[in-house]
C-alpha positions as CSV (number, residue, x, y, z in Angstrom):
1,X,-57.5,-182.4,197.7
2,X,-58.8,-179.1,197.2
3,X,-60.0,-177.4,193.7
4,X,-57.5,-174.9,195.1
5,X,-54.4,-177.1,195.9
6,X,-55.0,-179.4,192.9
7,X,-51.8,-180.2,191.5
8,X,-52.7,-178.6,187.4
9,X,-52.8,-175.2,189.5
10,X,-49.8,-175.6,191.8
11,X,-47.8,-175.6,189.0
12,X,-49.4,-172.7,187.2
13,X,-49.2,-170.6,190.2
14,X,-45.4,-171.5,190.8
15,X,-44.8,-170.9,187.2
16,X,-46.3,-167.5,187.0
17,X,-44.1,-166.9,190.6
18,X,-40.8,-168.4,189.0
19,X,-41.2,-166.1,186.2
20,X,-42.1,-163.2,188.3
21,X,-39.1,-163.5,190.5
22,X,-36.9,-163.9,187.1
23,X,-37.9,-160.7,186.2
24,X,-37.1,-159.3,189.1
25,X,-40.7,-158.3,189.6
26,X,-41.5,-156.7,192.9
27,X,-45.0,-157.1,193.1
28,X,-47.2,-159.5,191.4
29,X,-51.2,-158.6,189.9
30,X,-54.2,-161.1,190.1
31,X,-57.4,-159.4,189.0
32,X,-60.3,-160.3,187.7
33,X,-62.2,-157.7,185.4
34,X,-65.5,-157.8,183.2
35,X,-63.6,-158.7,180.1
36,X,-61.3,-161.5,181.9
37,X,-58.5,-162.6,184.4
38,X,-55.3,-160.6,184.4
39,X,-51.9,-161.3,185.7
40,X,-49.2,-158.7,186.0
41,X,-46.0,-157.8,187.3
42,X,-44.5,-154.8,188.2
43,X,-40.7,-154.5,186.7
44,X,-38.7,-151.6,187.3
45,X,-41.5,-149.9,188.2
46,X,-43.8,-150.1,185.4
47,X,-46.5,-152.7,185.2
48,X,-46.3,-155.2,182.9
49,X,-49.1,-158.0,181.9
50,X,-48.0,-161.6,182.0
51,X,-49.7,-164.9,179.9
52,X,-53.0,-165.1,181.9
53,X,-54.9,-168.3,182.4
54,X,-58.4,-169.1,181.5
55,X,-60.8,-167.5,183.5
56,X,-62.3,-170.0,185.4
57,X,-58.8,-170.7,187.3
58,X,-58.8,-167.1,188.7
59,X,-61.3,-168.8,192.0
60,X,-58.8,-171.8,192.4
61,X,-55.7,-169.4,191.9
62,X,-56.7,-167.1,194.7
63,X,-57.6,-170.1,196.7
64,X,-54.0,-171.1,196.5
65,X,-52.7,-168.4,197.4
66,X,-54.5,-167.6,200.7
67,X,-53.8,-171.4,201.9
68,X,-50.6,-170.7,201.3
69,X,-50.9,-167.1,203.0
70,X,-52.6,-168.7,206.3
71,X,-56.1,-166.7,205.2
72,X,-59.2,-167.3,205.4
73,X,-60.4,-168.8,202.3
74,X,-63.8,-168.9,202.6
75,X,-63.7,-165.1,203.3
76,X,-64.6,-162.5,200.6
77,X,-66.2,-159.7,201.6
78,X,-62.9,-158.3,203.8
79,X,-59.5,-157.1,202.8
80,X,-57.0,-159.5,204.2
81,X,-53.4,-159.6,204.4
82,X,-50.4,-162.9,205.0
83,X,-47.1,-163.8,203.9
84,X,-45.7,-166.6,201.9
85,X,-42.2,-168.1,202.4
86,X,-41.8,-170.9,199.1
87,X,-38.5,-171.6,197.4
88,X,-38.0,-170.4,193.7
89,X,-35.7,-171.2,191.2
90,X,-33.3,-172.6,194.1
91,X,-33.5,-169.8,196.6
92,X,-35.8,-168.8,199.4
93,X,-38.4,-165.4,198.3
94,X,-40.4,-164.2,200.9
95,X,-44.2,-162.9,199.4
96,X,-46.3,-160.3,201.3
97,X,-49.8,-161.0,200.1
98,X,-52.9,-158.5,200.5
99,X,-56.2,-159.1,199.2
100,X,-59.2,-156.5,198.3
101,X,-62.6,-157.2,197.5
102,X,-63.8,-155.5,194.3
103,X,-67.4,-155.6,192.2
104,X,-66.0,-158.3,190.3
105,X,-63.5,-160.2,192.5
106,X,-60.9,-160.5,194.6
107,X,-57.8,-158.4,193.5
108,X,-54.5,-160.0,194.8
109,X,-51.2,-158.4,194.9
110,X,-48.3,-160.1,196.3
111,X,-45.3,-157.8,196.9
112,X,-41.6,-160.0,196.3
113,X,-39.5,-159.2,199.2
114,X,-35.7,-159.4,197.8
115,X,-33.6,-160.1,200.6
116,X,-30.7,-158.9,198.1
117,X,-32.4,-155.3,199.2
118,X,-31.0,-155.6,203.1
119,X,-27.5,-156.2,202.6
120,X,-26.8,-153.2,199.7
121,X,-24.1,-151.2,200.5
122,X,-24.7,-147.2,200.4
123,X,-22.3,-147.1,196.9
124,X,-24.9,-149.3,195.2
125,X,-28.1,-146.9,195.7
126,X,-26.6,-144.4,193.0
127,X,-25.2,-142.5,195.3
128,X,-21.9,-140.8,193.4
129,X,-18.4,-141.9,194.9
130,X,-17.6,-138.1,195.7
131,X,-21.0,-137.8,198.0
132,X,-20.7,-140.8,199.9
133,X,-18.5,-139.1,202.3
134,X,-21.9,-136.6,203.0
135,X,-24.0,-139.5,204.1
136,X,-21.4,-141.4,206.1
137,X,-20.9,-138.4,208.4
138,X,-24.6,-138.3,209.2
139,X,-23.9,-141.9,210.7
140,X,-21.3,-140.2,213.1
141,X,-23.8,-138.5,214.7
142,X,-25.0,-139.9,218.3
143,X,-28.1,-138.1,218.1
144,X,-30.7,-136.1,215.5
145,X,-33.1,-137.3,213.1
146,X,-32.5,-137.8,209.3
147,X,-35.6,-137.9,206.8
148,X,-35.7,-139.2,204.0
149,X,-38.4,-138.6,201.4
150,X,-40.1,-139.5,198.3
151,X,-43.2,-141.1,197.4
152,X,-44.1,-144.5,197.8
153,X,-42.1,-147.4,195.7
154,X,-39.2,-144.6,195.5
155,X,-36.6,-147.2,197.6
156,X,-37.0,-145.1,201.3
157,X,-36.9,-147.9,203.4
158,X,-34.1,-149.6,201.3
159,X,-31.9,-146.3,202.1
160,X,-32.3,-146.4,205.4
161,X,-31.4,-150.1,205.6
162,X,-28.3,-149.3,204.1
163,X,-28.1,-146.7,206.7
164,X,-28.9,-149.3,209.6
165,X,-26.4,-151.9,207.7
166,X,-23.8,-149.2,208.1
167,X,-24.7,-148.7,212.1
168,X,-25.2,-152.4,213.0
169,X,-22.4,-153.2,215.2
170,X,-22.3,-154.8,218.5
171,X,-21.6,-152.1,220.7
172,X,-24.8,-150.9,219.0
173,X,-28.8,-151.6,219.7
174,X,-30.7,-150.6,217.2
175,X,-34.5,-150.8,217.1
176,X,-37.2,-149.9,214.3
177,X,-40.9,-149.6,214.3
178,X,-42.2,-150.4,210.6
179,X,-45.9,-150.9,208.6
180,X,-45.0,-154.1,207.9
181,X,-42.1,-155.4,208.7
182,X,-41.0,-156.7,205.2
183,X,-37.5,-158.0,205.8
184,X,-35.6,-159.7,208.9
185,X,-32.6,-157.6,209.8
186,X,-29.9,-159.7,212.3
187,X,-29.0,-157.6,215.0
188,X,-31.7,-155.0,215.1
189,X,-35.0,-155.0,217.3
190,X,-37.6,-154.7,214.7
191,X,-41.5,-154.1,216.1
192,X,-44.4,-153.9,214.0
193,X,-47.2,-151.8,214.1
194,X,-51.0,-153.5,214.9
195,X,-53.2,-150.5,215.0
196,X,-55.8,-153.0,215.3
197,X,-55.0,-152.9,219.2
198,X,-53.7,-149.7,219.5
199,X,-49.9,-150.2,218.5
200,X,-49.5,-147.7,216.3
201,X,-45.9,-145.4,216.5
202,X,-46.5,-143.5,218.3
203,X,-47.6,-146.2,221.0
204,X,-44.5,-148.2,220.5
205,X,-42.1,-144.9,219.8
206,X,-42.6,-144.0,223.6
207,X,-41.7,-148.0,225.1
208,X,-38.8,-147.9,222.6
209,X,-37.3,-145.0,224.8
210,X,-37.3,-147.6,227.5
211,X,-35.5,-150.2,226.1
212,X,-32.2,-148.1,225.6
213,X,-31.8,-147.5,221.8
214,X,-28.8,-145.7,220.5
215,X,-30.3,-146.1,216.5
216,X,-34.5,-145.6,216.0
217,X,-35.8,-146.2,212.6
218,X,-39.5,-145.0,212.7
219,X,-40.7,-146.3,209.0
220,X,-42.6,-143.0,208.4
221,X,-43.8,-139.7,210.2
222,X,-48.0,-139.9,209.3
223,X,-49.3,-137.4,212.5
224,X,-48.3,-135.1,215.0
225,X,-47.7,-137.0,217.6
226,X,-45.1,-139.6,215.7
227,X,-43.3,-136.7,214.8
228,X,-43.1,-134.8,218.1
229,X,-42.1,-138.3,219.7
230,X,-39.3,-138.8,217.2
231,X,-37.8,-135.0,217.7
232,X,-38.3,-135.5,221.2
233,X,-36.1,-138.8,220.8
234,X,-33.5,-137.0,219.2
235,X,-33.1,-134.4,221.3
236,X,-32.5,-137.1,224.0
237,X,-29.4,-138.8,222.9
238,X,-31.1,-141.1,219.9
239,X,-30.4,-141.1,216.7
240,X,-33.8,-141.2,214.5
241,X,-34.1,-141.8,211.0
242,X,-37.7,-142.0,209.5
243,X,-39.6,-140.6,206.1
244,X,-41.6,-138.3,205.0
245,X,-44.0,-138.3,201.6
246,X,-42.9,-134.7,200.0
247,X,-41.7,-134.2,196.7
248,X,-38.4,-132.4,197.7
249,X,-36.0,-132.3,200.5
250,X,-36.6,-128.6,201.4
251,X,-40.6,-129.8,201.7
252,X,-39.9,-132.0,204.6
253,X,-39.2,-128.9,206.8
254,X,-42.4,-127.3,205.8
255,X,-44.0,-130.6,206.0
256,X,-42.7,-130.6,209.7
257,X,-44.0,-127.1,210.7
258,X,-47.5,-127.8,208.9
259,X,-48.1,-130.7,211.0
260,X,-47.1,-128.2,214.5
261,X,-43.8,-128.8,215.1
262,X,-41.9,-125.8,216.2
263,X,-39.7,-124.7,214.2
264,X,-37.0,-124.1,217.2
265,X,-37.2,-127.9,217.4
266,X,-36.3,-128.8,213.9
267,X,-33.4,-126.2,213.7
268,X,-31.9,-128.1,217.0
269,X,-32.8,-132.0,215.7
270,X,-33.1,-132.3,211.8
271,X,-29.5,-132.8,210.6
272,X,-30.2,-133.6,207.1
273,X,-32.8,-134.1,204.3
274,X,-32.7,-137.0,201.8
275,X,-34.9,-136.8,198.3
276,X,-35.1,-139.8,196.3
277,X,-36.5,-141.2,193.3
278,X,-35.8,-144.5,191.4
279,X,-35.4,-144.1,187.1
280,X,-35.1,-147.0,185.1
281,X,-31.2,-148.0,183.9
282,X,-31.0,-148.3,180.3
283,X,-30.6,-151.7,179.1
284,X,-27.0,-152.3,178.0
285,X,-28.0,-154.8,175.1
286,X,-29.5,-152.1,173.1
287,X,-28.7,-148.6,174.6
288,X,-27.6,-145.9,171.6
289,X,-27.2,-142.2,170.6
290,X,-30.0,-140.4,169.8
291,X,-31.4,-135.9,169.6
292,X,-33.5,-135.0,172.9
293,X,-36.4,-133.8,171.4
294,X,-37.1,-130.1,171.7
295,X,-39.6,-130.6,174.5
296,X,-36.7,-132.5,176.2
297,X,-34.5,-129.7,175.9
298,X,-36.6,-127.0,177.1
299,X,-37.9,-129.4,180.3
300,X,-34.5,-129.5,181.3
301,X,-33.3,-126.1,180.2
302,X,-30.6,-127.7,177.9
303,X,-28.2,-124.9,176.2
304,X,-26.0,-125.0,172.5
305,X,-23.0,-126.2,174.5
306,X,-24.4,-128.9,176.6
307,X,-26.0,-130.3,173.4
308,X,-22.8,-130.0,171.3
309,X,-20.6,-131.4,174.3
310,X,-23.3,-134.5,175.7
311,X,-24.4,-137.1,173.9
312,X,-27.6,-138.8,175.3
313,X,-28.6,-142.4,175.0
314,X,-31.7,-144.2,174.9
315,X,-32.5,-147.9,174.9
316,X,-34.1,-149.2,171.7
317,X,-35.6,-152.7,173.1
318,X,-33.5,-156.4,172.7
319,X,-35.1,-159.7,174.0
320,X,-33.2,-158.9,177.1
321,X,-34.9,-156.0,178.2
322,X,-38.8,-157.6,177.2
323,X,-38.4,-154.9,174.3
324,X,-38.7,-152.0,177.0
325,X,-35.5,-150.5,176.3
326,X,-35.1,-150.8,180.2
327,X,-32.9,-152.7,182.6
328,X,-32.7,-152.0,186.4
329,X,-33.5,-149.6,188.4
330,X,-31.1,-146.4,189.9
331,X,-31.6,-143.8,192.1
332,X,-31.2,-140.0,192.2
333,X,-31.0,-138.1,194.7
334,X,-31.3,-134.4,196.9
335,X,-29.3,-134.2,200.0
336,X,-30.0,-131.0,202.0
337,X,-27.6,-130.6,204.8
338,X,-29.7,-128.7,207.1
339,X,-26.4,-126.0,208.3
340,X,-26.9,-123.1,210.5
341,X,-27.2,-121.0,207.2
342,X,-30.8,-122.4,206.5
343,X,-31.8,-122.3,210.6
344,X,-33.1,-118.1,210.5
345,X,-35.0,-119.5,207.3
346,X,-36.9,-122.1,209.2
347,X,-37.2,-120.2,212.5
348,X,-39.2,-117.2,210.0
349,X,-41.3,-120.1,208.8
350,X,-40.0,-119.4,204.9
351,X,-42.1,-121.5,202.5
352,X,-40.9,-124.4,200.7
353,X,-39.9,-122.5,197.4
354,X,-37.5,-120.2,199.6
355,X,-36.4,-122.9,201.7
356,X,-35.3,-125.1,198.2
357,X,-34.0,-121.4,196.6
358,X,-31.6,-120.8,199.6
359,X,-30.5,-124.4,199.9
360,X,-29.1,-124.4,196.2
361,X,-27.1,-121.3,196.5
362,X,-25.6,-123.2,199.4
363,X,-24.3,-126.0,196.9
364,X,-27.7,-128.2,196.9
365,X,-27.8,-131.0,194.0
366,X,-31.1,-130.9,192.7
367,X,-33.3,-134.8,192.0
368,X,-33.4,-133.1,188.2
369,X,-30.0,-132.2,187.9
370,X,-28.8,-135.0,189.6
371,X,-30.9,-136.8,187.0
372,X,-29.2,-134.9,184.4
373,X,-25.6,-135.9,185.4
374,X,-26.7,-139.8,185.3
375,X,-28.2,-139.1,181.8
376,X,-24.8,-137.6,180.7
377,X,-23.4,-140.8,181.9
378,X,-25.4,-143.2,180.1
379,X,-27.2,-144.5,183.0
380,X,-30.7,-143.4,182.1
381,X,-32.9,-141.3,180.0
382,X,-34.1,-137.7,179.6
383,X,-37.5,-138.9,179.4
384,X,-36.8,-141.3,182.5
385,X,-35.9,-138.6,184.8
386,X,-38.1,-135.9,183.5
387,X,-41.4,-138.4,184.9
388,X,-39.8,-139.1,188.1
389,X,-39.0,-135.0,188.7
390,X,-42.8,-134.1,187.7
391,X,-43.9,-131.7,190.3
C-alpha cells in the first residue's frame, strides 16, 4: 500500500471531507504555505480554516486525492483537473478536484457538487412569491435568449437549472453546453466543452442547431462569436439561456454591444435580464435587534421614517452558526424585462448608467433595494448586502 492510500490518512482525508460536507461547504482548500499546511472550507461564501494536520501529511494527502481523482500522481509541474464520486455521512457527494502548482506546493481545491442544487424549485432561490409570475412567463416563450448575470460563485448556473427543471418535459429536448459539467440533469443533452481539441461553444453551439433543440443553455457568453451564435439561435426558433459577468442587469446590454453585437439584434432576441447575488441568511439561533450604524444609513440612503418604522437584525454568533452570526445563503435579485420602452435606448447605444436610470422608472427592483426588502424581513443584514452591491 501506498504512503498515499495508507489507512492513518484515508481516515483523515474522509474526516476532513465528512466535516466539509456537514458544513455545507462548497469547496474545500489544501495548501501548503512557508509557515505550514492549511485546510479550508468555503461556507456561505466566506472561507473558513479547518484543524490542519501536521505538515508532513500534506504530500500523502494530495496523493490521495489524485488516486482518487484518476490523476497523475507523480505529476507536479502541471495544473490538473478529476472528479471524485465517495459516499459521505450515508449519501453520495460528487467532488470536482483541480490542482495548481505553486512555489511551495501543490494547492488543491475540491469544489462539493450538491445534487440538492438541481432539483430547487424557482420559489426557493429568494425569489418573492409576487415575482415568480415574471420569471415563469419567460419560460412561455418558444424562442429568445435570457441572461443572467453576476459574478462568479453568485448561484448563475443554479438559476438556470431551476429554469431547465421548469422546461424539462417530454415533449421537450433540451440541450446545454457547460465548462464543466458539474451535475447530471435526467432528460437534458448535456455537452462539455474540451478546448483542448477545439470544442469550445462556439464549436458545439453550431452542431447543437442540428440536433433539434427547443431549450439551449450555453453556460456563459466569453467572445463574439458564442454570442452571435446564441442570438442567431434565438432568432431561429430556440430558446437560449446563458450568462454574462456584469455587475448589473442593464450592463448585460452594453456588455452585448461592446463585444459587436448589433444592437437591432438584441432589441429582437433578449427578452429579459437577470442580476443576482447570494447574501448570507442570518442564523436563526442567535439573530437580534440592533442601530445600523451611521455609515449604514447613509450607504443605503436610509430616512427618519424608515428607521422609526424597520427594525433591523443581525446575528450575534451561537455554536450553530461556528460563531459567524451566519446561516445559509439567499439570493437577491434585478430582473429587467427588456419591453419596447427600453428598445430606442439600445438602438442609440445609451450607456449602462442610462440604460439602469430608464429601466427603474419603468418599475425596475434594484439588487440593493431588493437587498433592502430581505433586510426588513429578517433575512439578512445591512452589512451583508451592502458587500455584495459594491460597485
Amino acid at each position: 500500500m501506498s504512503a498515499g492510500a495508507s489507512a492513518p490518512v484515508v481516515q483523515l482525508l474522509d474526516a476532513i471531507l465528512s466535516e466539509a460536507v456537514e458544513l455545507k461547504a462548497s469547496d474545500v482548500h489544501f495548501e501548503v504555505f512557508p509557515e505550514g499546511f492549511k485546510v479550508r472550507a468555503r461556507v456561505d461564501g466566506v472561507v473558513r480554516d479547518l484543524a490542519s494536520p501536521p505538515e508532513e501529511l500534506f504530500s500523502p494527502i494530495v496523493s490521495r486525492i489524485k488516486v482518487l481523482a484518476g490523476l497523475d500522481v507523480a505529476e507536479n509541474r502541471v495544473p490538473q483537473d478529476g472528479r471524485i464520486r465517495m459516499r459521505i455521512n450515508g449519501k453520495d457527494v460528487d467532488f470536482r478536484v483541480s490542482t495548481l502548482p505553486t512555489v511551495t506546493g501543490e494547492s488543491v481545491v475540491l469544489r462539493i457538487l450538491d445534487k440538492g442544487n438541481i432539483d430547487i424549485q424557482l420559489g426557493e432561490l429568494g425569489i418573492w412569491e409576487e415575482d415568480i409570475h415574471l420569471y415563469q412567463s419567460l419560460l412561455e416563450f418558444t424562442n429568445g435568449m435570457i441572461l443572467v448575470t453576476g459574478p462568479t460563485g453568485s448561484g448563475k448556473t443554479t438559476t438556470l437549472y431551476a429554469f431547465l427543471r421548469e422546461l424539462n418535459q417530454i415533449h421537450r429536448k433540451l440541450i446545454t453546453v457547460e465548462d464543466p459539467i458539474e451535475y447530471d440533469l435526467p432528460g437534458v443533452v448535456q455537452v462539455p466543452i474540451n478546448p483542448k481539441i477545439g470544442l469550445d461553444f462556439a464549436v458545439i453551439l453550431r452542431t447543437i442547431l442540428r440536433q433539434d433543440p427547443d431549450v439551449i443553455m450555453v453556460g456563459e457568453i466569453r467572445d463574439r462569436e458564442t454570442a452571435e451564435i446564441s442570438i442567431h439561435s434565438a432568432l431561429t426558433g430556440h430558446l437560449v439561456f446563458s450568462t454574462l459577468h456584469t455587475n448589473n442587469a442593464p450592463g448585460a446590454i452594453t456588455r452585448l454591444i461592446d463585444m459587436g453585437i448589433e444592437p437591432y439584434l438584441i432589441t429582437a432576441t433578449l427578452r429579459a435580464v437577470i442580476a443576482q447575488r447570494l447574501v448570507r441568511r442570518i442564523c436563526p439561533q442567535c439573530i437580534e435587534v440592533y442601530e445600523p450604524t451611521q455609515a449604514e444609513i447613509d450607504a443605503f440612503g436610509l430616512d427618519e421614517d424608515e428607521l422609526r418604522e424597520g427594525r433591523f437584525f443581525k446575528g450575534v454568533g451561537c455554536e450553530a452558526c461556528g460563531g459567524s452570526g451566519y446561516r445559509g445563503r439567499i439570493g437577491i435579485f434585478e430582473f429587467l424585462g427588456v419591453s419596447t420602452e427600453l428598445h430606442p435606448l439600445i438602438l442609440d447605444r445609451i450607456s449602462t448608467e442610462g440604460l439602469f436610470r430608464r429601466a427603474k422608472e419603468l418599475g425596475m427592483v434594484s439588487l440593493r433595494e431588493d437587498g433592502l426588502r430581505k433586510v426588513k424581513m429578517g433575512l439578512t443584514t445591512l452589512e451583508e448586502v451592502l458587500r455584495e452591491t459594491q460597485l
